[in-house]
DOFI-482275 format. One record per residue: x, y, z of N, C-alpha, C in turn. Coordinates in steps of 0.001 Angstrom, whole numbers, padded with zeros to 6 digits, always signed. Example, Ala and Ser with C-alpha at 12.3 -4.5 7.8 and 13.67 -1.06 7.14 Angstrom:
<rs>
+013190-005690+007800+012300-004500+007800+013200-003300+007800+012850-002250+007080+013670-001060+007140+012900+000030+007870
</rs>
This chain:
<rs>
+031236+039102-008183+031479+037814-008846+031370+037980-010359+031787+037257-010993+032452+037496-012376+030857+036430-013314+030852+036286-014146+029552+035575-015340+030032+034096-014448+031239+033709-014843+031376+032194-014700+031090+031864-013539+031491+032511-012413+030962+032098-010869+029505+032009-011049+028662+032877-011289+027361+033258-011232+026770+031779-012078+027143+031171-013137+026818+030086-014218+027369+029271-012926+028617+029114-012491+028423+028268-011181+027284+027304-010659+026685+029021-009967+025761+028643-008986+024389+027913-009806+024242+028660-010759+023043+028609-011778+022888+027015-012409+023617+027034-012622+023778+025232-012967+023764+024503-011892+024480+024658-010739+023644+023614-009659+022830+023629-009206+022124+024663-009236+020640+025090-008890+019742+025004-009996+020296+024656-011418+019037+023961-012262+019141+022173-011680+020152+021831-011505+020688+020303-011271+019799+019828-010004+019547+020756-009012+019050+020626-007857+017264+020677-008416+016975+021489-009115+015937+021794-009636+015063+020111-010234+015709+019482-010870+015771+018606-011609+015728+017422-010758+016344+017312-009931+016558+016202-009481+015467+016019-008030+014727+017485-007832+013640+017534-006916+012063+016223-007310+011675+015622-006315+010575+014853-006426+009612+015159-007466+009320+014638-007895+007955+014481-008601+006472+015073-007790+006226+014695-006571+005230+015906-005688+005740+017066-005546+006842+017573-005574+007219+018861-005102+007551+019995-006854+007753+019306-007610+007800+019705-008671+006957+021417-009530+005884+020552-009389+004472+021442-009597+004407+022536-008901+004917+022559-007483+004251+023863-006586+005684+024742-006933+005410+025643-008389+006458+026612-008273+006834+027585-007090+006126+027807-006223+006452+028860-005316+007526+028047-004022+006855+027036-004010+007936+026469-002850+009393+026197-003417+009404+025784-004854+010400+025495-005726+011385+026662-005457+010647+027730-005961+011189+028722-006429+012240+029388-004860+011445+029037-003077+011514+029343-002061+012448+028577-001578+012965+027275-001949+013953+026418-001573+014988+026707-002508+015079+027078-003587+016467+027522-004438+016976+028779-004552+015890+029806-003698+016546+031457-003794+017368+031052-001915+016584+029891-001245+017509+030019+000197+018974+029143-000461+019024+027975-000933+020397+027111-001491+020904+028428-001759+020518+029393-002963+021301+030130-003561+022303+030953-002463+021087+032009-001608+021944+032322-000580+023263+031831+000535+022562+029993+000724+023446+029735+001616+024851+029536+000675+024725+028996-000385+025745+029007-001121+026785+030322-001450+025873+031118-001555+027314+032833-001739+027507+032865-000149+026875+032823+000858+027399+032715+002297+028689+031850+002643+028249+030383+002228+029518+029642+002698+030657+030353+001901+030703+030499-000018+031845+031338-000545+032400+032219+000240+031351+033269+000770+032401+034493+001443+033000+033932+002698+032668+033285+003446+033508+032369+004343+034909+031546+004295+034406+030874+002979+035520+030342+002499+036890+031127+002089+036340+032166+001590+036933+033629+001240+037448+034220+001957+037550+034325+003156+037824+034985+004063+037186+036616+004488+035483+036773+003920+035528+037679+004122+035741+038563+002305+036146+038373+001471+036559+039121+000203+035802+038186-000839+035393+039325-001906+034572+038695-002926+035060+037323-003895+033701+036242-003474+034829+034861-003672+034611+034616-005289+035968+033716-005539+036271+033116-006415+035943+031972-007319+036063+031469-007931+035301+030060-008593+036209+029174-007581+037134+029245-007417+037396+028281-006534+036711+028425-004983+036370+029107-004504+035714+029315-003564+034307+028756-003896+033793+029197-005001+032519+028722-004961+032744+027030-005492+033114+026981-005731+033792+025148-005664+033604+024288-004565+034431+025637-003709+034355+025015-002279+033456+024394-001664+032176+025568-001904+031467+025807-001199+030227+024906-001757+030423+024806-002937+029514+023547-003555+029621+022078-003146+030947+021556-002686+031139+020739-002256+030654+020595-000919+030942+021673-000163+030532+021319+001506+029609+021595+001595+028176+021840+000384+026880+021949+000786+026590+020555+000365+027124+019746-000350+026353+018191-000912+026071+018207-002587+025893+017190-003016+025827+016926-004438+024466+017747-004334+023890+018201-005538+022285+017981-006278+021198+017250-005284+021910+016098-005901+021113+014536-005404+021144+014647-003958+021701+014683-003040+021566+014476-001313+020867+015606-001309+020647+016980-001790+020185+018181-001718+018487+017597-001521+018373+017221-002679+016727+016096-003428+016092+015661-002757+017446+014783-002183+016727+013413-001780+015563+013641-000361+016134+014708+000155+015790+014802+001488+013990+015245+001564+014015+016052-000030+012242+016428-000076+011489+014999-000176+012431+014118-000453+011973+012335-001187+011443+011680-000043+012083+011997+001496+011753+010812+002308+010234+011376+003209+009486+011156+002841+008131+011189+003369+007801+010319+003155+006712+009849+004149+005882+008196+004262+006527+007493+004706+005364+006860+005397+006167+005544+006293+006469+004417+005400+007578+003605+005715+008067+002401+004572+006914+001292+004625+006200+000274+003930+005561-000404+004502+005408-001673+003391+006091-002338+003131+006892-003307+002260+007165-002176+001071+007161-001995-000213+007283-001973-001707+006554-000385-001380+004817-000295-000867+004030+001170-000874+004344+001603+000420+004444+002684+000743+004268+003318+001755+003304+003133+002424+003059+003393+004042+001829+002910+004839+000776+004334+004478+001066+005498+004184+000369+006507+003986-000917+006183+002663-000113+005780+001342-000428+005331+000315-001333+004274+000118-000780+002968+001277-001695+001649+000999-002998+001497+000948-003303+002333+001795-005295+002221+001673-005683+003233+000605-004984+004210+000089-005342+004910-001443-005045+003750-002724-003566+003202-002228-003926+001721-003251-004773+000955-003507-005311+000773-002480-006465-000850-002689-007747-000210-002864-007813+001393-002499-009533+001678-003150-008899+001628-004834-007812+002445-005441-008091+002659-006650-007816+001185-007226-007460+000137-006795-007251-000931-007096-008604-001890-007366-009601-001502-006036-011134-002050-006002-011858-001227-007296-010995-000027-007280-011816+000818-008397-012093+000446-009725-011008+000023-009866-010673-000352-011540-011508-001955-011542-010985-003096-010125-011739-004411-010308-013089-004079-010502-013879-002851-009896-015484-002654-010238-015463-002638-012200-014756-001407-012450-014856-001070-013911-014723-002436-014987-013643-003452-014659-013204-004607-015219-014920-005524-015107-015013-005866-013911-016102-006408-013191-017574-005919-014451-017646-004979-014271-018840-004350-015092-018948-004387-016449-017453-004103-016882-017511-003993-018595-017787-005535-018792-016816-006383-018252-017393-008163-018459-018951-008340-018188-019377-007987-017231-020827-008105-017144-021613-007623-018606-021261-006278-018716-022636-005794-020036-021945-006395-021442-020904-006731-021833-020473-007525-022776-021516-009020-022598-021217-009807-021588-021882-010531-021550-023507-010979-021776-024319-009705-020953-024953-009270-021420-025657-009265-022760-024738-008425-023548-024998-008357-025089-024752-009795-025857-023960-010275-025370-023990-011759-025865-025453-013071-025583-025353-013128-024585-026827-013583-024318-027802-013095-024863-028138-011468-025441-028618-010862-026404-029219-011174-027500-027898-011563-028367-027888-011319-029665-027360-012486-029933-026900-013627-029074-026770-015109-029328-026854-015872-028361-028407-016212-027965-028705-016863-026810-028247-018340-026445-028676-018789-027947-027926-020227-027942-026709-020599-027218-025794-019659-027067-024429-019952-026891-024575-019143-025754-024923-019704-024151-025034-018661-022868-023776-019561-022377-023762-020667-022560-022076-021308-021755-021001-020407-021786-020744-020305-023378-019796-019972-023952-019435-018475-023625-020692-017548-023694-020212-015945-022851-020255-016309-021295-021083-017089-020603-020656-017409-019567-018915-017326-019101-018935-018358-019774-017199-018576-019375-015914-017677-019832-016671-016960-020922-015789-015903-021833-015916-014446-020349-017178-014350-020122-017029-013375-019319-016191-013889-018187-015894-014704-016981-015109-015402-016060-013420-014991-016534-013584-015288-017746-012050-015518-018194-011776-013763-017691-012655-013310-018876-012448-011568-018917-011665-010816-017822-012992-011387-016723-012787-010904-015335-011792-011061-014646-011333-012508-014608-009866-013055-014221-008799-012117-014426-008662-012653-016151-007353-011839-016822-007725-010094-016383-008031-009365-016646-008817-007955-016162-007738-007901-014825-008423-008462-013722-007810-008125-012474-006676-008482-012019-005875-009220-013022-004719-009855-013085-004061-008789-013560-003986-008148-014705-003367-006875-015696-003464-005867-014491-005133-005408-013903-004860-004279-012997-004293-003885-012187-004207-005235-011576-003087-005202-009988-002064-004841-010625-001459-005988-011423+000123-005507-012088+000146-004715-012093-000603-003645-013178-000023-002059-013532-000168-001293-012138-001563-001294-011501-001442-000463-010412-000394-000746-009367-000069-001598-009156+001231-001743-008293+002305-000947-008360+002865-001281-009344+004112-000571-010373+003810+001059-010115+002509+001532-010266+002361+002720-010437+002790+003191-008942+001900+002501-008300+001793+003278-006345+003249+002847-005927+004532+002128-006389+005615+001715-005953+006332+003294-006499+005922+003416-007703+006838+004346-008064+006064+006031-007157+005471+006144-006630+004772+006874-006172+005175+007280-004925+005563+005744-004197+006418+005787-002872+007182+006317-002969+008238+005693-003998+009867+006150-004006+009904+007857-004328+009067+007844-004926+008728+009935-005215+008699+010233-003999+007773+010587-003313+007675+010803-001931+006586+011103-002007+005575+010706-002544+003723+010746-002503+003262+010258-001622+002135+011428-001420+001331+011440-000197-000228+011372-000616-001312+011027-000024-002595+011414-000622-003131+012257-000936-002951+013632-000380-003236+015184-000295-002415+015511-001575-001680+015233-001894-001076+015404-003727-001689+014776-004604-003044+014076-004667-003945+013782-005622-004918+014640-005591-005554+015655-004709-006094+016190-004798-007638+015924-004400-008283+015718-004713-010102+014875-003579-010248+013870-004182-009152+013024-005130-009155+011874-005657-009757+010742-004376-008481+010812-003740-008562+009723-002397-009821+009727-001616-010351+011119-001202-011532+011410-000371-012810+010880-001448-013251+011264-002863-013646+010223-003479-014221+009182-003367-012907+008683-003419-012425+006588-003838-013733+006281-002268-012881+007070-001518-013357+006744+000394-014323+006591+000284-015462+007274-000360-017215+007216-000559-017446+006101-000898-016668+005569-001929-016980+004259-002649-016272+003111-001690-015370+003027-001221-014421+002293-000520-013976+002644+000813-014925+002907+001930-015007+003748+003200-014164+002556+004253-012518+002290+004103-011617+002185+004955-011682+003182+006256-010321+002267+006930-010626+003347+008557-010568+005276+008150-009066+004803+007119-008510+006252+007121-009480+007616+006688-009639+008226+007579-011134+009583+007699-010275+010841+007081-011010+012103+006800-010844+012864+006242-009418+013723+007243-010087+013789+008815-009053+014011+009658-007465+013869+008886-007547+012446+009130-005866+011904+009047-005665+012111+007430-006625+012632+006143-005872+013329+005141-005587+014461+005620-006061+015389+006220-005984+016704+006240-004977+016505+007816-004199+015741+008489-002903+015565+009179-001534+015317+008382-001992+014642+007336-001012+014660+006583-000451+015685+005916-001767+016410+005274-001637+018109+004352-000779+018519+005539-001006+018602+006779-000360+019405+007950+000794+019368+007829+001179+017729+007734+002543+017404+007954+003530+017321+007000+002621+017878+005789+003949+017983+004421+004047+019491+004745+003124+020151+005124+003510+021926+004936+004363+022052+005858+004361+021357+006902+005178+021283+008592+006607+021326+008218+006818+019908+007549+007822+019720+006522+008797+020743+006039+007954+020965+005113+008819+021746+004418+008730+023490+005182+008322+023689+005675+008391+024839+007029+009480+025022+007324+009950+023576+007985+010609+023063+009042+012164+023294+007600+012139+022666+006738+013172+023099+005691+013750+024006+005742+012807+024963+005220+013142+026647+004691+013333+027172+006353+012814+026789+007426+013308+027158+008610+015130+026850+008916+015276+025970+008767+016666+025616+008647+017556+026257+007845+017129+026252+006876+017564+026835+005678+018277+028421+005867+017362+029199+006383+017518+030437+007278+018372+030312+008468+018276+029643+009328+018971+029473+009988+020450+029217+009477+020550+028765+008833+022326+028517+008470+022610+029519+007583+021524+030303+007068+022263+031814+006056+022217+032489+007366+021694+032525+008189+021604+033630+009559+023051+033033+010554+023286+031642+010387+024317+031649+011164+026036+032257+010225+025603+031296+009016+027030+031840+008010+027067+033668+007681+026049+034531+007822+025831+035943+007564+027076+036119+009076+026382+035514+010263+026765+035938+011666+028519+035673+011473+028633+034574+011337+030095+034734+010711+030791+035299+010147+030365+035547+009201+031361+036268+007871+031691+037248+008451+030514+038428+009096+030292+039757+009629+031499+039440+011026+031621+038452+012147+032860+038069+012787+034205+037916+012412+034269+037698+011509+035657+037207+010625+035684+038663+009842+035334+039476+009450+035248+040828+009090+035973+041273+009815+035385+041273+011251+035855+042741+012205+037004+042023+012929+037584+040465+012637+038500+040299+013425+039659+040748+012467+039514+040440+011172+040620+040975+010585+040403+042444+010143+039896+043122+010689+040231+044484+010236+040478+045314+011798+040078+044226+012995+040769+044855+014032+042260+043909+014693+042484+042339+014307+043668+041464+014321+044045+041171+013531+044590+042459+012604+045191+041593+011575+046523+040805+011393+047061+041128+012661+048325+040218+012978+048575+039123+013825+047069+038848+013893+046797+037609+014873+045498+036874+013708+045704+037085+012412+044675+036001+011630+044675+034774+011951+046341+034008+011565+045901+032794+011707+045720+032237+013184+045761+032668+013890+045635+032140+015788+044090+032409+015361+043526+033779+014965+042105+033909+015167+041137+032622+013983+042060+032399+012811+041166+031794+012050+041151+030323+012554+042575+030219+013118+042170+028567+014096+041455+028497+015009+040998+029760+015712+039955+029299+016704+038650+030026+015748+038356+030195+015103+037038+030036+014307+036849+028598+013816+038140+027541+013526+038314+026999+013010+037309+025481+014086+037591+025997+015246+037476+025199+015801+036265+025406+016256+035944+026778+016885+034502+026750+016933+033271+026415+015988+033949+026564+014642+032880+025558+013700+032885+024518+013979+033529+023584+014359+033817+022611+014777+033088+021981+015892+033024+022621+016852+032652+022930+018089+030787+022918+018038+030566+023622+016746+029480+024063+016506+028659+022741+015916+029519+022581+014764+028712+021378+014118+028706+020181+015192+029463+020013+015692+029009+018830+016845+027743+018787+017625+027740+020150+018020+026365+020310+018934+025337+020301+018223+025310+020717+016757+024704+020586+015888+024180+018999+015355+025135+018210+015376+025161+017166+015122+024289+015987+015871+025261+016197+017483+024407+015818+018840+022908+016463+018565+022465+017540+018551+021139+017756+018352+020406+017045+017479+020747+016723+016141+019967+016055+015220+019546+014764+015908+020937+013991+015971+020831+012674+016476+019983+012695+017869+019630+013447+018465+018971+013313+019520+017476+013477+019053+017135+014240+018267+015657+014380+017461+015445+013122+016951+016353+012301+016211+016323+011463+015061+015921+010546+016691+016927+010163+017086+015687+009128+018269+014920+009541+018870+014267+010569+018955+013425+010802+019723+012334+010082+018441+012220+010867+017488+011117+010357+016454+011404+008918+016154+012452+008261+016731+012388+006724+016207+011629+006026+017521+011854+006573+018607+010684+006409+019739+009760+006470+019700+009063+007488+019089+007479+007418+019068+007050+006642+017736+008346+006921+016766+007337+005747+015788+007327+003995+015940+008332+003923+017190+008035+002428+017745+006630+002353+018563+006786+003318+019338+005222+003100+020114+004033+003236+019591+004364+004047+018674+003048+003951+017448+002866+002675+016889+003951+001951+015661+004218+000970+015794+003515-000401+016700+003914-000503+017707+003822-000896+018787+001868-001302+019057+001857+000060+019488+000231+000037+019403-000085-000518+018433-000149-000290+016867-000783-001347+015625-000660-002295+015957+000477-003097+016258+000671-004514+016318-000352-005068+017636-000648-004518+018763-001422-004810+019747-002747-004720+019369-003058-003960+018124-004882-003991+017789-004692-005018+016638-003728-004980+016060-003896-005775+014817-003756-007479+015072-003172-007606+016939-003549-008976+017663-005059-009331+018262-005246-008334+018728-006859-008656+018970-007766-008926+017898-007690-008021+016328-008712-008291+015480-008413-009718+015222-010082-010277+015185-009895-011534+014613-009956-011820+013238-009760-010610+012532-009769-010558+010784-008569-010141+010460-007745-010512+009579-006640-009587+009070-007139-009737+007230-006143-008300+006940-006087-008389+005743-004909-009137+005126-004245-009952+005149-004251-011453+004832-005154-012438+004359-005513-012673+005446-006665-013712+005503-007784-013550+004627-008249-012144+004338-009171-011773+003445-008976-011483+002187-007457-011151+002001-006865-011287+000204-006966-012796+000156-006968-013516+000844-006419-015372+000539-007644-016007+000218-009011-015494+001075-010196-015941+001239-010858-015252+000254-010714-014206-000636-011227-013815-002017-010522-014116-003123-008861-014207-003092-008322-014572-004320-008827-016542-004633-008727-016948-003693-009090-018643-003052-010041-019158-004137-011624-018081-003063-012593-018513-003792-012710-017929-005020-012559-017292-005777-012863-016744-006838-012165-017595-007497-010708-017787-007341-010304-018622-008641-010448-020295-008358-010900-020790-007085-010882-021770-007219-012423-022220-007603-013594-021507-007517-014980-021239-008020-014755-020721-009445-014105-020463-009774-014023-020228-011554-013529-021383-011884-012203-021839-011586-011789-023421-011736-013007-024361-011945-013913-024302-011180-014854-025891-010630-016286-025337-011777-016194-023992-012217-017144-023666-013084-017215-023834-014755-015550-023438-015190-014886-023652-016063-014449-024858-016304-013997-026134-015447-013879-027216-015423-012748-027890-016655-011584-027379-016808-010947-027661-017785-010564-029361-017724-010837-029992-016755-010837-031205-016796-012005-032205-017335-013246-031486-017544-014067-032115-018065-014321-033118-019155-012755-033006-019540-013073-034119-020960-012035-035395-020347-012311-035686-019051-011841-037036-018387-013105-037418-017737-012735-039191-019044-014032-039846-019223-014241-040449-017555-013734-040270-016653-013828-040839-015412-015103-040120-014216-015427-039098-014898-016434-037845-014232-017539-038328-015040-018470-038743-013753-020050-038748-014257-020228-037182-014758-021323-037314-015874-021736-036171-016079-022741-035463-015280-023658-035992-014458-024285-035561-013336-023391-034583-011963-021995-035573-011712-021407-035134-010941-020741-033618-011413-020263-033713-012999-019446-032216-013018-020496-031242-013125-022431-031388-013206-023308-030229-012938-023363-030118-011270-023179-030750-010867-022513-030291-009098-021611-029847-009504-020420-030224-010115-019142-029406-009768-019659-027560-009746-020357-027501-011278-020743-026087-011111-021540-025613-010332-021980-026279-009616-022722-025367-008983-021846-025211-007673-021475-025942-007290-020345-025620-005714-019191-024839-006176-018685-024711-007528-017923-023726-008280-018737-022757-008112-020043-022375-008438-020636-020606-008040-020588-020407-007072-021218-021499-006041-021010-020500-004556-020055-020575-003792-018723-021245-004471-017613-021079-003873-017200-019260-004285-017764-019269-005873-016952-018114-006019-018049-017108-005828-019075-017005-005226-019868-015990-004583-019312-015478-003075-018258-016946-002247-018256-016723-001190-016967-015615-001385-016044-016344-002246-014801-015263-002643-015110-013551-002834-016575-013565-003665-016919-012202-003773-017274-011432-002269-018080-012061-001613-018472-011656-000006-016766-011352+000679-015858-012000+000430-014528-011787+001669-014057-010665+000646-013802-010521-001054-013744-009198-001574-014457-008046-000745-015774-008107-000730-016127-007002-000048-015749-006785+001882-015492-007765+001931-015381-007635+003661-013346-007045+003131-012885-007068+002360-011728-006777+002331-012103-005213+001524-012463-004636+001128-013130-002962+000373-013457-002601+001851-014730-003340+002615-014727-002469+004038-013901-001988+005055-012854-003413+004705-011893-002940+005931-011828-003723+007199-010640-004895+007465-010902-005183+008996-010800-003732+010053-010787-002667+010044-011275-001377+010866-012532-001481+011405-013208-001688+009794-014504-000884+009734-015642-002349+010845-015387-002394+012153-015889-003327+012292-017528-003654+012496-018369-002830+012685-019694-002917+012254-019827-003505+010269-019271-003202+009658-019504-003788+008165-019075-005151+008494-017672-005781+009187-017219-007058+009330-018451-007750+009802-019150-007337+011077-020273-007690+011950-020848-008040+010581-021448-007264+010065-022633-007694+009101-022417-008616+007969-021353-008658+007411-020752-009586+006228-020831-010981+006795-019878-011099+007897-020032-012354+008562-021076-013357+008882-021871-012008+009259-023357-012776+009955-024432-013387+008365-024076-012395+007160-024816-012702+006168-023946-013832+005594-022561-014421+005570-021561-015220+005235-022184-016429+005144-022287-016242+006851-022645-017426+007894-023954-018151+007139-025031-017091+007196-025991-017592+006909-025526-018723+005648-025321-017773+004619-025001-018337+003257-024276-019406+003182-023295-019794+003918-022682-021169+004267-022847-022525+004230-024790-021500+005417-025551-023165+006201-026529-023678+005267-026363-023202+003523-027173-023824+002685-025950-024527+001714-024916-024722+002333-024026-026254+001546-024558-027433+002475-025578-027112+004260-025359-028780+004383-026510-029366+003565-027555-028742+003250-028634-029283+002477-027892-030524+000872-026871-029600+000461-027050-029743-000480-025865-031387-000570-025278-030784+000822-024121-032234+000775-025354-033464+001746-026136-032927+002499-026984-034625+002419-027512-034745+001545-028046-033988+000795-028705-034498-000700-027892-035291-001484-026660-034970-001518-025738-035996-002424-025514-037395-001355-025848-037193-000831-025772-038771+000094-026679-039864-000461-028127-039500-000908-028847-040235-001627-028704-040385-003016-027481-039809-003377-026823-039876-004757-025492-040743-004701-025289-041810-004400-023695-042016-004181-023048-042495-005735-023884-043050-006424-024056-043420-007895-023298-042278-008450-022725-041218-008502-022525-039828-009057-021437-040017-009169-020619-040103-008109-019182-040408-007361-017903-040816-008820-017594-039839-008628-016717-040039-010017-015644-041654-010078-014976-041624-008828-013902-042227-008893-013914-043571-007457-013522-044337-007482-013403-045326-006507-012149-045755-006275-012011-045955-004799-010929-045801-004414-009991-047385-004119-011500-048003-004677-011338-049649-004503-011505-050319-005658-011432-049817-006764-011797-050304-007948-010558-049907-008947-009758-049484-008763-008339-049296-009239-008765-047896-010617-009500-046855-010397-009500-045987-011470-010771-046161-012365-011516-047041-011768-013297-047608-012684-014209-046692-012592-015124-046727-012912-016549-045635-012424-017243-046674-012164-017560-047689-010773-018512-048545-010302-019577-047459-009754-020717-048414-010101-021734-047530-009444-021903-047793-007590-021378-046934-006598-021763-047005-005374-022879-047393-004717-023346-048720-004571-024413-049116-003909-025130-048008-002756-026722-047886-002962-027174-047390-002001-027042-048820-000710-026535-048938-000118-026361-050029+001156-025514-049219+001938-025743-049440+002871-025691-049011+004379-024250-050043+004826-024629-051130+004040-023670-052450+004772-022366-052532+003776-022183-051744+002942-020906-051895+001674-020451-050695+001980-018879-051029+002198-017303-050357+002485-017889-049176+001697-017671-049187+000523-017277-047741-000145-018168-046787+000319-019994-047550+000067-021014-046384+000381-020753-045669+002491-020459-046771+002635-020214-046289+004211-019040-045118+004262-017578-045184+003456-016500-043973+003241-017395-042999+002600-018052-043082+001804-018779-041952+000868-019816-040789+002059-020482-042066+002550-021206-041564+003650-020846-040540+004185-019916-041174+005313-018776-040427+006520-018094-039554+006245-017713-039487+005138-017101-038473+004422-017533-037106+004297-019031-037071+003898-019849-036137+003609-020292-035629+004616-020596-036562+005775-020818-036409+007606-020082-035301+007646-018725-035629+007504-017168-035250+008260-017344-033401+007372-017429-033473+006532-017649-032157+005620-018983-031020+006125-020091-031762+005917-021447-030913+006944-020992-030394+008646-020371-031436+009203-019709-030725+010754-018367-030141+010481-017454-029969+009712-016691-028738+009269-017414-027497+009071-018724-027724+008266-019293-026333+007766-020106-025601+008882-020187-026549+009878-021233-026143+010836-020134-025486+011733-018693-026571+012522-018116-025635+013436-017609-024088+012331-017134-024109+011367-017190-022539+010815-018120-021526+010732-019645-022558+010799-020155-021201+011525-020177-020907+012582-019788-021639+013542-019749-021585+014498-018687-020329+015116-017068-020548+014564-016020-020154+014273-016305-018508+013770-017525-017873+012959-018060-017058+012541-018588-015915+013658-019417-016797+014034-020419-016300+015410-019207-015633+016390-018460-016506+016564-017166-016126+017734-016578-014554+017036-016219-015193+015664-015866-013687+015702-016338-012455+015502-017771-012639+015372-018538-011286+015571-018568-010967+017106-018659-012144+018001-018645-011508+019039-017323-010555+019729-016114-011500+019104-014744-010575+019575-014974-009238+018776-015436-008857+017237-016044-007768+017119-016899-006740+017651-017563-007178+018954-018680-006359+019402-017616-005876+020911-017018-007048+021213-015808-006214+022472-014859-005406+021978-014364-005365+020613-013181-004187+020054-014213-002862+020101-015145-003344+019508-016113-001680+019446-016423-000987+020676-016583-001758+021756-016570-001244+022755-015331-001127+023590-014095-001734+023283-012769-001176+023698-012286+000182+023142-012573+000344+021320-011926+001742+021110-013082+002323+020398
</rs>
């Protein structure tokens, strides 16, 4: 082959180079092990194309074409991980520890700022009060964003956890989800398997195009007056070949779409029995936290219609709303898996719950507080303590109706520790 053929190959094999993943990048040796096999299969298909005689730029043209662009070459190191909205299912639980990771760091720096403020200007504890809240808010608002963006683009690479290196195993100490060291080190298995399974192929088609060429050799140097009859039935047995070839894939390709339904399959049957999802526990920490920062922060406070007695309740059912938000944060770091931690969160939840009914009959002997009346067109009347007057009787019942909500939820609680104690003993 002549310089320009050779620049040929060399340029699609930097192009291929280039356009390889972002995980696969780094490990020069595999790099280097997937572009010396392209290279080969590529002068293979040429001499084929060739008939056997040292090929041409148009041959190697050829032969560039019927191996695939660059990009389809690429793409194929790209598809690892299971799809699982935007992150991959491999990825998602490495997301939400480094995600809890950073809310700790956010979480903390607001704390000792605050801290130093109460410090060095005690007078003003509202004011870092609420400055720290804000902090924290905005903080975990920015983090998610960026970390999202990051682990999306991470997917589309074809990132796995075992390409961070003991990052993930780490995070796990701090953030001990189901996923165990096992199923990282199944994965390490299944990227080396992978790409095994590649460079196995890979060989295989320089071992089948070698087997050829060396056929098409000895037919024309023993038929040479029967080429084209012989090159139409080569013609066809490639033909012949890639079909079975073809049929084979497609028969693998469902087979693995079979088991990843029954895999599949199975999740959805445990993820019906748990009586926790992670749903429910992003909704029940984002909830309380911002709706307990709301009732703490109180940006409505300068409506003259709010006793001022009543908005120092507001804050305080604003903290332990947003204490309860912090408790379903952590029951969401453990993991609906991890169901001994659920057991215990719940049961300490529960407890923590059954000290709002104290505090809602106590406001019963307060009805005077009551910001707004619903019979007085927008007034602040003071609510008679009487037993025998409309409003104090709604005020009453009301508060009734609220204490037996809080009670069947614990109730509602209890139940589901117990469906927790039959999963542990199912798997």
């Amino acid at each position: 082959m002549s310089y320009s053929e050779n620049e040929m190959i060399n340029n699609y094999l930097e192009q291929v180079r280039k356009k390889l993943p972002e995980w696969l990048k780094p490990k020069k040796e595999e790099v280097k092990v997937i572009l010396d096999d392209l290279n080969n299969q590529i002068l293979n298909e040429a001499i084929n194309i060739s008939g056997g005689e040292d090929p041409t730029a148009a041959d190697i043209q050829q032969a560039l074409i019927q191996i695939g662009s660059p990009e389809s070459i690429a793409r194929i190191y790209k598809k690892r991980g299971t799809p699982k909205l935007y992150i991959t299912e491999e990825l998602f639980e490495f997301y939400l520890r480094t995600m809890f990771f950073f809310f700790a760091v956010v979480l903390i720096i607001n704390i000792i700022i605050a801290i130093f403020k109460f410090i060095f200007q005690p007078g003003m504890w509202l004011e870092a009060l609420g400055g720290m809240f804000t902090g924290i808010w905005i903080g975990f608002l920015i983090t998610a964003v960026v970390i999202t963006i990051v682990f999306v683009f991470f997917s589309i690479q074809g990132f796995l956890p075992e390409d961070f290196g003991v990052i993930p195993s780490r995070l796990a100490l701090v953030f001990p989800f189901h996923l165990s060291e096992r199923e990282l080190q199944e994965t390490k298995e299944y990227t080396k398997e992978s790409l095994e399974q590649s460079r196995e192929r890979a060989k295989v088609i320089i071992a089948e195009s070698r087997a050829r060429t060396e056929h098409k050799l000895t037919e024309i140097e023993a038929l040479r007056q029967e080429r084209l009859a012989a090159a139409e039935l080569r013609r066809e047995q490639r033909l012949l070949e890639s079909k079975i070839r073809r049929e084979e894939r497609l028969e693998r390709a469902k087979r693995r779409r079979e088991e990843k339904k029954e895999i599949a399959k199975a999740k959805r049957e445990l993820k019906k029995k748990q009586p926790v999802t992670v749903g429910q526990l992003i909704f029940g920490a984002a909830g309380g936290i911002i709706f307990g920062l709301f009732l703490i922060i109180q940006p409505f406070a300068e409506i003259v219609l709010f006793h001022i007695e009543f908005l120092d309740w507001l804050k305080l059912f604003g903290l332990l709303i947003f204490i309860s938000g912090l408790f379903n944060l952590v029951r969401l770091a453990a993991g609906v898996g991890n169901y001994t931690g659920q057991q215990i969160t719940l049961g300490i939840l529960t407890i923590y719950n059954a000290g709002y009914i104290p505090l809602f009959l106590f406001l019963i002997d307060k009805p005077h507080i009551f910001p707004i009346s619903l019979f007085s067109g927008g007034t602040v009347p003071i609510i008679p303590l009487d037993s025998s007057n409309l409003a104090y009787i709604i005020y009453f019942w009301v508060i009734i109706a609220i204490v037996v909500g809080i009670i069947i939820g614990m109730v509602i609680n209890f139940y589901k520790i117990y469906k927790f104690q039959n999963l542990k003993k199912e798997y």
